[in-house]
N, C-alpha and C positions, 0 to 999 in steps of 0.2 A: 663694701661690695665693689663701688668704682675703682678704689685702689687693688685690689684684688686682680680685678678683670685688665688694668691697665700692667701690674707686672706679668699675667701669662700674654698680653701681648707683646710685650719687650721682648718676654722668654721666648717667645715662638719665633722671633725674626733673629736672636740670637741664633739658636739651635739650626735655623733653616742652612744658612750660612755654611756650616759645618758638617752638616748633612750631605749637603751639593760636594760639598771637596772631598768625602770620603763615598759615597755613590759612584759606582763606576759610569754612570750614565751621565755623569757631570764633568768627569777627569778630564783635566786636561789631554788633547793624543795629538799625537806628530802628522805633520801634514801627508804621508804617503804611510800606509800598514806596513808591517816588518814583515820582511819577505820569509819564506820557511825555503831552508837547506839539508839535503841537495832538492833543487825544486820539483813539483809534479807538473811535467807537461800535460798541456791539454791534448785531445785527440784532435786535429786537420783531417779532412780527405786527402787521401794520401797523393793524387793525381795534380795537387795544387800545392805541399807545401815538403812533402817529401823531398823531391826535387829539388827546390829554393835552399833547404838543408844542405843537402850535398854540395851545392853550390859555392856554401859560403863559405864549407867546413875547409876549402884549399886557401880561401883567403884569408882566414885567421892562421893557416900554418905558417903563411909567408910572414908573420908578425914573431912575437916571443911568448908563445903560449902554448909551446913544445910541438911533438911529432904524433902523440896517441891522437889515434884516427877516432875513436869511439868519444874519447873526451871532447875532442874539436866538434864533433857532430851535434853529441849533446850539446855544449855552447851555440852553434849554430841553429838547432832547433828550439834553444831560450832564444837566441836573440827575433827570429820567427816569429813567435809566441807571441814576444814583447812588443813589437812592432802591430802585429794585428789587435792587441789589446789597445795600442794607445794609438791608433791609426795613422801611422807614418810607415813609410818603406822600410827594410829591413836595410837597405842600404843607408840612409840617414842615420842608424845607431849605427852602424859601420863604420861612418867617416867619423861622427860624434868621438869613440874609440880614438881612430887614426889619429884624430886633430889633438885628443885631451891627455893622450899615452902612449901614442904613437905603437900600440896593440902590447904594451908593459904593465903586466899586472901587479907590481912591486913600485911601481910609481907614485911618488909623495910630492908635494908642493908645499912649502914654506907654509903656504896659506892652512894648511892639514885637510887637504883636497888627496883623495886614496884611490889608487889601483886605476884599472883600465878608464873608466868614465870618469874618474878625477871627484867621486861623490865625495861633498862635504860632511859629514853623517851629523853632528851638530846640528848645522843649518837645515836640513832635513827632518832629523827625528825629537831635535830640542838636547842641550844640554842636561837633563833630569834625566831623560828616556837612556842616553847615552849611558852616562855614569852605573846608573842602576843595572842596564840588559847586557852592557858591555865593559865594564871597569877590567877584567880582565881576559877578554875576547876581543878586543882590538882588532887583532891579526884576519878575521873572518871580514871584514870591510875590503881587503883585498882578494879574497876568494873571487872568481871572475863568476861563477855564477850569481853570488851577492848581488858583487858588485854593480853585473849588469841589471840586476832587479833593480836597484837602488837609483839609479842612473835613468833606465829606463821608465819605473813609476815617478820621476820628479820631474821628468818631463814633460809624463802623461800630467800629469796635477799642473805645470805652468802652461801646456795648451788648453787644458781646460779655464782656466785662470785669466789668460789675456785673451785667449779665442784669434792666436796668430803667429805663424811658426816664426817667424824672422824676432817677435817680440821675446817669443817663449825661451829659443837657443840663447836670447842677447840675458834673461833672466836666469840661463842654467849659470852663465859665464860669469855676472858681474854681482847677481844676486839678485832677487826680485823685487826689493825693498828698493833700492838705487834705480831700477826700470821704472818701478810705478812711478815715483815722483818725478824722474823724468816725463813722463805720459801726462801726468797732472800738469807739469808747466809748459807742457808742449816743444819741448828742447830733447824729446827721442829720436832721434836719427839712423838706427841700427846703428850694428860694429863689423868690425873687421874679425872678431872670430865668425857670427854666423855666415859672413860671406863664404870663408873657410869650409866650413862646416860643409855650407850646399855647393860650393864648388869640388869636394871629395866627394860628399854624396852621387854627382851625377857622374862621374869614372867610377862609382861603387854598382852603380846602376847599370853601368854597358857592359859590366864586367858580371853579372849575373842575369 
């Protein structure tokens, strides 16, 4: 009877194991949710962010992200959107843009950093997540509405993460792993992209 009772408990912590990794409530998931394309804006009162829209839809023309007026808007009311979600100025994902793609939605980096905000989609959604939702959609990482989702929510998860922009921008940059343990040894200093960053941000600012 003891032998008995001792192999369903072997079985049971066996079984448990395999359980967990086939439960979706155990799966592993990518640090920021997959954003859904083309996205659904939320509704603003129009008196407060209407406006801000139109604002910015001239400053993304000035970049390479074409001449349709309706297209630039909609980008311009994600980038709204995104900003009031993760609570920074709409200007800061502007310079963010400026500094990382200089507003080039076909922009790559050796490092395999894509499109406007330079998102690393790996380092974001995990290698696994990648393969499996993307092995043949690659191309949609550069879509600027994605993009700016992708960009935008991994910023929002590194403020919420350090609890400080200067830490959070030097984490979009160099990666969050290499920030913490700089934090840990007390050898964090900021960088020279966030200064970039907030020094476009605030010409992004008098300009809207």
């Amino acid at each position: 009877m003891q032998t008995k009772i001792q192999i369903c408990v072997v079985s049971l912590f066996l079984v448990i194991p395999v359980f967990m990794l086939r439960s979706p409530a155990f799966a592993l998931t990518p640090l920021i949710s997959e954003p859904v394309s083309p996205p659904e804006f939320a509704m603003f009162p129009m008196e407060r962010y209407d406006d801000l829209a139109f604002r910015i839809a001239p400053l993304l023309a000035e970049g390479r992200l074409g001449q349709d007026s309706q297209e630039l808007l909609d980008l311009a009311q994600l980038i709204v959107e995104k900003s009031v979600e993760i609570d920074v100025p709409p200007s800061l994902i502007l310079a963010m843009i400026d500094v990382e793609s200089t507003f080039d939605p076909c922009a790559n980096s050796v490092k395999g950093a894509k499109g406007l905000m330079q998102v690393m989609p790996r380092r974001i959604l995990g290698n696994a997540h990648v393969d499996s939702r993307f092995a043949f959609r690659g191309h949609q990482f550069y879509d600027p509405h994605w993009n700016i989702q992708f960009g935008a929510d991994y910023l929002g998860y590194l403020l919420e993460r350090f609890g400080d922009l200067d830490v959070a921008l030097t984490a979009y940059n160099q990666g969050p792993t290499r920030v913490a343990k700089k934090l840990r040894r007390r050898t964090f200093r900021g960088s020279s992209y966030a200064r970039r960053v907030l020094d476009r941000e605030k010409i992004y600012g008098t300009r809207m």
